[in-house]
N, C-alpha and C positions, 0 to 999 in steps of 0.2 A: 390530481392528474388522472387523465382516464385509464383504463383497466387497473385503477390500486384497489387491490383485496382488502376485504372486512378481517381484522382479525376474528369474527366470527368464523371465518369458513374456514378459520384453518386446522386442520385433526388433532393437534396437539394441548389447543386451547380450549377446555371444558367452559369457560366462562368468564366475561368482563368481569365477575366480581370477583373474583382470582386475580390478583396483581401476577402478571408474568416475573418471576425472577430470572433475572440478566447477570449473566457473570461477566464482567468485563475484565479480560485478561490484556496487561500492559507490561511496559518495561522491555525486560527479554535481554538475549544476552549480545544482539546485534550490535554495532556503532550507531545505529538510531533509537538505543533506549531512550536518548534525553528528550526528541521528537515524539516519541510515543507517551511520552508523560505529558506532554501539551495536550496530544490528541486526547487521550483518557479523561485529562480534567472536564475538556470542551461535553467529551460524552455525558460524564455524571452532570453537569452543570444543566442537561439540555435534556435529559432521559423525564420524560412526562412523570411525576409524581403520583399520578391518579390509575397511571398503566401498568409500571414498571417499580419494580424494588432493585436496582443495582447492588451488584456485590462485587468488592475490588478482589483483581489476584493479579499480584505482581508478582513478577520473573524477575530479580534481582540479576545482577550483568553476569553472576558466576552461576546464576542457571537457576537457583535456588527459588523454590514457589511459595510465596508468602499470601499471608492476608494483614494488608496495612495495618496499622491501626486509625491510619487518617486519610483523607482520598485528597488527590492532586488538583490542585489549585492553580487555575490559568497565568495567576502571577510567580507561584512559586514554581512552576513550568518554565516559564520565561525566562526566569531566573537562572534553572539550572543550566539549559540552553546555554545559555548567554554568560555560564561558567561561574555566576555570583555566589553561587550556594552548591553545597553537595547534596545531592540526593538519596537521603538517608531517615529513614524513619523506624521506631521498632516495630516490629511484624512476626506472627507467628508463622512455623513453620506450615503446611498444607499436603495434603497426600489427599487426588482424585479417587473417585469410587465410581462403577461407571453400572449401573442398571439397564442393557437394552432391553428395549419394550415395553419396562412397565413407564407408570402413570411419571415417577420420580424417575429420571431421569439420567441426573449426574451428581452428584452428591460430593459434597467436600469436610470432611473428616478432620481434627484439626485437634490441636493438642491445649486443656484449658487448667486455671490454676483449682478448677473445679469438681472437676471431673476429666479422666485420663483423656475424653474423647468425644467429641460433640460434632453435630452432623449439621452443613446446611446444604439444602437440595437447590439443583437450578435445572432452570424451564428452556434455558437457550443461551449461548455463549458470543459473546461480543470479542472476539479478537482486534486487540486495537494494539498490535505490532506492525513492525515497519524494519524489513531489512530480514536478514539468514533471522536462522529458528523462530520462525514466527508469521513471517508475511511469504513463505517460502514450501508453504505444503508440510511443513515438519508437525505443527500443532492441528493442520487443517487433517490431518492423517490421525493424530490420537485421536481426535473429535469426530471422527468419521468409524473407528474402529469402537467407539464408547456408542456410536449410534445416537449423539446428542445435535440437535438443530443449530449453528453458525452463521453466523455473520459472515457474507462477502464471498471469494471464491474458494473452487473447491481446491485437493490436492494437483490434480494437473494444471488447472491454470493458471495457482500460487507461484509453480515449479516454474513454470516458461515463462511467467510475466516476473520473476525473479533472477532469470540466468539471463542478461541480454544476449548472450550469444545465441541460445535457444531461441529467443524470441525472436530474434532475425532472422532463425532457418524457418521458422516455423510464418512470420510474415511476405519470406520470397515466396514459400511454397502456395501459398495463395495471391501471389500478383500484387503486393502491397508494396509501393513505392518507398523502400528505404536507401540510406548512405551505403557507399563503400566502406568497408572493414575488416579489419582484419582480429583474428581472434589468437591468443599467446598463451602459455602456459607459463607459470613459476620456472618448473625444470627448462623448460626451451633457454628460460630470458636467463637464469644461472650459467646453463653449461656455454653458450654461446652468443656473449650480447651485442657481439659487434653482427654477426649474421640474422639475428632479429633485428636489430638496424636496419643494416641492409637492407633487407625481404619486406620491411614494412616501407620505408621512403619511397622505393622504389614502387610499389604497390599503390599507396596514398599521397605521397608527397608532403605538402607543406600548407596552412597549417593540421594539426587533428588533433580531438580528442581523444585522452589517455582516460579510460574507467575503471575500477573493477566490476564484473562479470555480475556479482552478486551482491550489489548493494544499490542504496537509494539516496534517496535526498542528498544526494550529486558529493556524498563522502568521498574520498578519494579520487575524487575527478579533478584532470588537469587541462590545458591547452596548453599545446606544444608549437612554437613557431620554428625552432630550429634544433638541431641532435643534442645539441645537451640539454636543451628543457624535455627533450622524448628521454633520455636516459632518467632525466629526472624523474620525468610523470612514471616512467612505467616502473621504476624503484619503488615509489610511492604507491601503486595502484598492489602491487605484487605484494605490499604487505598489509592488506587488506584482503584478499583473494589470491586463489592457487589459481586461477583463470580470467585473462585481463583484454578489453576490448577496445582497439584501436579503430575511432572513426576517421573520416575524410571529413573536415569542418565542410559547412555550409556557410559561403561567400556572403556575408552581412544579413545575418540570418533575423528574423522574425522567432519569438516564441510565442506557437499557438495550443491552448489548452482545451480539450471539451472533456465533459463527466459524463459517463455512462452509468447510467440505471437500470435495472431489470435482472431477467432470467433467462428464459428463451426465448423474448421478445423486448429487446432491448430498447431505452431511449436514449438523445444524447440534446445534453444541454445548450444551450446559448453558447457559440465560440470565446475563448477571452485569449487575451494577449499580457504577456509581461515584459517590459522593460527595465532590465537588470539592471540595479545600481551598480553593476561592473561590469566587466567585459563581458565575462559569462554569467549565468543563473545559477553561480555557485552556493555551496552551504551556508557561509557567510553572508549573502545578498540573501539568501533565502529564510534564514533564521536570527542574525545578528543585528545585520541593521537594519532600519528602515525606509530606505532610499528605491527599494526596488517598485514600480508602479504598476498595477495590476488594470488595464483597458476593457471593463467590460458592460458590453458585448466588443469582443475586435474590430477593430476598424478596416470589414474585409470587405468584397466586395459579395453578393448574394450568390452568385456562384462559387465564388470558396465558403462560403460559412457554408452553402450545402453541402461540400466537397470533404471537408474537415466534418460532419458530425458525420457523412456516408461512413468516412473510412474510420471516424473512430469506431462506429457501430461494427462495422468488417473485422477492426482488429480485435474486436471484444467479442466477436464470434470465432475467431481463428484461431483461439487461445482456451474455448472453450469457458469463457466469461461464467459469473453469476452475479449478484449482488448490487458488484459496484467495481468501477475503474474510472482514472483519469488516464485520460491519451494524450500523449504530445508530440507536438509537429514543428517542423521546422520549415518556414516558408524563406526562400531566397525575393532578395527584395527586387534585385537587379532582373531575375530570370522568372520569376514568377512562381518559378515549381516549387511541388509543396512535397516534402520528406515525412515519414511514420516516423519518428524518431525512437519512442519506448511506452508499455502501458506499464499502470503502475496498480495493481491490484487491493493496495491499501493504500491510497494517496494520504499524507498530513490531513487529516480529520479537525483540524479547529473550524474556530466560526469565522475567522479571516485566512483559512485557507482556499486554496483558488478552487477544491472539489466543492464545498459548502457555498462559497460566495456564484460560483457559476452557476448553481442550483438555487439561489436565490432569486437569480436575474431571472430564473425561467419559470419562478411562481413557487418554490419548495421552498421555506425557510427548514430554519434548520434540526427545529424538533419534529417537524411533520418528514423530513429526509429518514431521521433516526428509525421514527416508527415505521416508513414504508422498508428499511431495511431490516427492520427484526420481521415484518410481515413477507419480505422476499425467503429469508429464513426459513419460517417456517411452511412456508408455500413448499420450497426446492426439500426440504426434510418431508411432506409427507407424500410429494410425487415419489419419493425413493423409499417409500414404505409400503406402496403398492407392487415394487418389483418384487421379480421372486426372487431367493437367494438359495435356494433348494432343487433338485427337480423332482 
């Protein structure tokens, strides 16, 4: 791809004969650990052997930081997904050590049957969570406070490509064509659900999507045709999040996806389309079965495939982007208009995920993706080693 940095020029990297260690941190205590365990495998499977030493640290669901003793397997991913197996391995406990500015970095400390205390150091950290404490500015914040290089985006635009409700103030604010919606609280929908009713039908009508605020891979999403599937969805969404986002469906909608690449000069892939093996591109269609079909390049016409990669680039700038994002749109078939729908800042990372596969069609397979994201890494870490922090 034109402008991809050598990992030679980056300040962090004394030398190709130095394997970069990569800490890949997965799991986490979200509803999308079992999705982040796919993701993970896809990494270690895909991470160049000759560049890179990966090191696993999983986030067990009750928060707990381990170091596997086995790393996740794209079949036994699958599996857990798909409920067959429990995700469970022994793992030693982990406590971070964080060095800013010297040579080592970040260091992980770890208890052995050998010695009280054994150290291994890492060169740059792969976040491959999805969903709260993790794809959310929570870990992007300790990693920025350790002064360690990262994978993907930073804390603000983890937080707003996180919160949809935020991410819709913050896409009007820049003229970015999204749905009507409306946004709920827990306390509102407890003390009063017949006037959330109300204020929302009245508002958006029939039908809409019921989300929570703060999650991904379409967990707790519903479609509501009529008040009791809305009492439904938004019971459902409300205990997944204290903050819940009610759209206006789009009349026989189009799913179009593009991936953004970069830093402060973004690119954006080849468009693709999916067509859900169900009504909607729910969790189910998206991870269970395999009926859902993935179109790509979309079958647009050259003026929207330009129009869809302009604005996914706009949305990846008005979010204050780095790394990587998938944008998704929603094209009405009948009226032609095309909707921002949501970015997604850590999109599902396999090799049959629709950020890898759209990046295939456009000439990146998927180890050379990897590497241009540990090189974006460390590019955006030592632009911010140049500022001052002092006066």
């Amino acid at each position: 791809m034109e402008g991809t940095n050598s990992l030679q020029s980056q300040g962090p990297v004394k030398s190709l004969l130095k394997k970069l260690r990569v800490g890949v941190i997965y799991g986490g205590r979200s509803g999308e650990h079992e999705v982040s365990l796919a993701s993970a495998a896809a990494v270690f499977k895909n991470l160049d052997p000759q560049r890179y030493e990966p090191v696993a640290i999983k986030i067990e669901k009750d928060g707990r930081w381990t170091l596997p003793s086995r790393l996740p397997t794209l079949s036994s991913a699958a599996d857990v997904i798909a409920g067959r197996l429990e995700a469970c391995e022994p793992a030693q406990e982990t406590h971070l050590v964080a060095h800013p500015g010297a040579e080592t970095l970040l260091s992980i400390d770890r208890a052995s049957s050998v010695s009280p205390v054994s150290a291994i150091t890492l060169d740059v950290v792969f976040p491959v969570l999805h969903g709260p404490y993790g794809e959310d500015g929570t870990v992007q914040g300790l990693l920025e406070l350790a002064n360690v290089p990262y994978v993907g985006a930073g804390v603000l635009a983890s937080a707003v490509g996180m919160d949809k409700a935020a991410m819709k103030l913050v896409f009007a604010a820049r003229g970015l064509p999204i749905c009507d919606y409306v946004v709920l609280t827990n306390r509102e929908w407890r003390r009063d659900p017949r006037a959330v009713m109300r204020t929302t039908v009245d508002r958006l009508g029939f039908p809409v999507f019921v989300k929570p605020a703060n999650l991904g891979s379409s967990v707790g999403v519903s479609k509501a045709k009529h008040a009791t599937q809305l009492r439904e969805a938004i019971d459902l969404a409300a205990s997944f999040d204290r903050k819940i986002v009610v759209e206006a469906a789009v009349p026989d909608a189009r799913e179009i996806e593009v991936a953004v690449l970069g830093n402060d000069e973004p690119e954006a892939s080849v468009a693709g389309e999916i067509v859900p093996s169900r009504e909607f591109y729910d969790y189910h269609a998206k991870y269970i079965d395999d009926g859902s079909m993935p179109l790509i390049p979309a079958p647009l016409t050259d003026t929207q495939s330009a129009e869809v990669r302009r604005l996914a680039i706009e949305a990846f700038k008005a979010v204050d982007g780095s790394g990587l994002a998938r944008v998704d749109f929603l094209l009405a078939r009948g009226s032609g208009v095309l909707y921002l729908n949501e970015l997604n800042t850590l999109p599902g990372f396999t090799t049959i995920g629709m950020y890898s596969k759209l990046w295939a069609a456009s000439g990146l397979d998927f180890p050379t993706l990897l590497n241009r994201l540990i090189e974006l890494a460390l590019e955006r870490h030592a632009d911010k080693q140049q500022l001052r922090t002092t006066l």
